[in-house]
C-alpha positions in Angstrom: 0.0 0.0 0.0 1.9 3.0 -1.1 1.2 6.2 0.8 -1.1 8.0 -1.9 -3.7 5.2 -0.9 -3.4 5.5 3.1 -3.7 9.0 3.1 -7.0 8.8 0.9 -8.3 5.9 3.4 -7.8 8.4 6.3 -9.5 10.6 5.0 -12.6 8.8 3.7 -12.8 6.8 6.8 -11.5 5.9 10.2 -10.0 2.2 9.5 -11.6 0.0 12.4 -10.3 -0.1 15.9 -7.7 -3.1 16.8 -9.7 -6.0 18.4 -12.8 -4.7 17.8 -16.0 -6.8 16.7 -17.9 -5.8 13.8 -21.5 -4.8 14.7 -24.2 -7.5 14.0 -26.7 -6.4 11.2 -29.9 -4.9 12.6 -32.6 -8.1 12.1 -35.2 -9.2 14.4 -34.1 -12.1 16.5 -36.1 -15.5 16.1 -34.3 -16.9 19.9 -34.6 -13.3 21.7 -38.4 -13.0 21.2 -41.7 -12.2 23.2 -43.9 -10.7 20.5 -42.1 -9.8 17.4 -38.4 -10.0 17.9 -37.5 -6.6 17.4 -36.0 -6.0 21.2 -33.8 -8.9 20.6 -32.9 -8.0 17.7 -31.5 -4.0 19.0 -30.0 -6.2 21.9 -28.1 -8.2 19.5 -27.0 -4.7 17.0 -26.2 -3.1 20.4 -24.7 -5.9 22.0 -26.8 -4.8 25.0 -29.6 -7.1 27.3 -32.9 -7.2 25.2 -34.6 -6.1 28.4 -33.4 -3.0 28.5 -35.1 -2.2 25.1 -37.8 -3.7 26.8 -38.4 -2.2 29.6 -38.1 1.3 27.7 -40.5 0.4 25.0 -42.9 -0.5 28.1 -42.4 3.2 29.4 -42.9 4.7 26.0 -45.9 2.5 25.4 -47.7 3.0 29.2 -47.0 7.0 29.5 -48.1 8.0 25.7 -48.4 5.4 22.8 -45.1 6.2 21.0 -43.3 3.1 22.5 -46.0 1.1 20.6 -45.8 3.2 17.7 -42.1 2.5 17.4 -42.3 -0.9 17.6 -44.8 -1.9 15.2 -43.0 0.4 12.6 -39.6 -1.2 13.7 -41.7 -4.9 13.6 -42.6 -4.0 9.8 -39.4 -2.4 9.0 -36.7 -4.8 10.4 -36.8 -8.2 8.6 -36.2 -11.1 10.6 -32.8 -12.7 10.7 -32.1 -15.3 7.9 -35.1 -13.5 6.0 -34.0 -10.7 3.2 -37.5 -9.1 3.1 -39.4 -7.7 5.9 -43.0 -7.5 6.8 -43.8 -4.2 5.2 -42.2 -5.1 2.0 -44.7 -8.4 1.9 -47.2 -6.3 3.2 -46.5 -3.4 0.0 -46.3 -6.4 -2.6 -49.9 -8.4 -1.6 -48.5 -11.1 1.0 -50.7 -10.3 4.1 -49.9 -13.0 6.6 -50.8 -12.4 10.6 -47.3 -10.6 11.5 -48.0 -8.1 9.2 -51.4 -7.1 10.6 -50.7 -7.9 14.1 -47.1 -5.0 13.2 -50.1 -2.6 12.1 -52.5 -3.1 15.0 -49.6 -2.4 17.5 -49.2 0.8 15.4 -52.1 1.6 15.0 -53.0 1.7 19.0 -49.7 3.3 19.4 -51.0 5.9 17.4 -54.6 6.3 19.4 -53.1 6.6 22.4 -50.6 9.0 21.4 -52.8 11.3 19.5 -55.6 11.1 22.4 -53.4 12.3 25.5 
């Protein structure tokens, strides 16, 4: 690597640190899950306890509706890991299966809650 190239690298981007893991893609677990996956999945990115992400959606959700909004958008948003599409692409292109729907209810009452308080 002569140093014509190295300079352009630094100044493009950092190069990594020594010893440190590259972060896991953002997908929604299928071992980490209570309703869709999508806590387990940010515990995972985050390499963080799920129930952290938890317990902070349950505040958003109890005191307002946005923690509900959140996570139905992040359930049709985030595909599942192993999966390349997720549930609001199947959604967009006709394939309505119960995850979907149940990703749009959660919404949905997110959004009720939020917009009555």
């Amino acid at each position: 690597m002569t140093s014509s190239t190295r300079s352009q690298h630094t100044q493009h981007e950092a190069p990594p640190a020594a010893g440190a893991a590259p972060a896991a893609p953002l997908r929604r677990s299928h071992t980490s899950r209570v309703v869709g996956g999508v806590c387990g999945g940010l515990g995972r990115h985050f390499d963080m306890d799920p129930v952290i992400f938890r317990i902070v959606l349950s505040v958003l959700a109890v005191t307002g509706g946005i923690g509900l909004v959140f996570y139905g958008f992040a359930w049709l948003a985030i595909p599942l890991a192993g999966e390349e599409e997720s549930e609001g692409r199947r959604l967009l292109t006709g394939r309505v299966s119960g995850a979907s729907l149940a990703a749009i209810l959660m919404a949905l009452v997110g959004c009720g809650i939020f917009l009555s308080m």
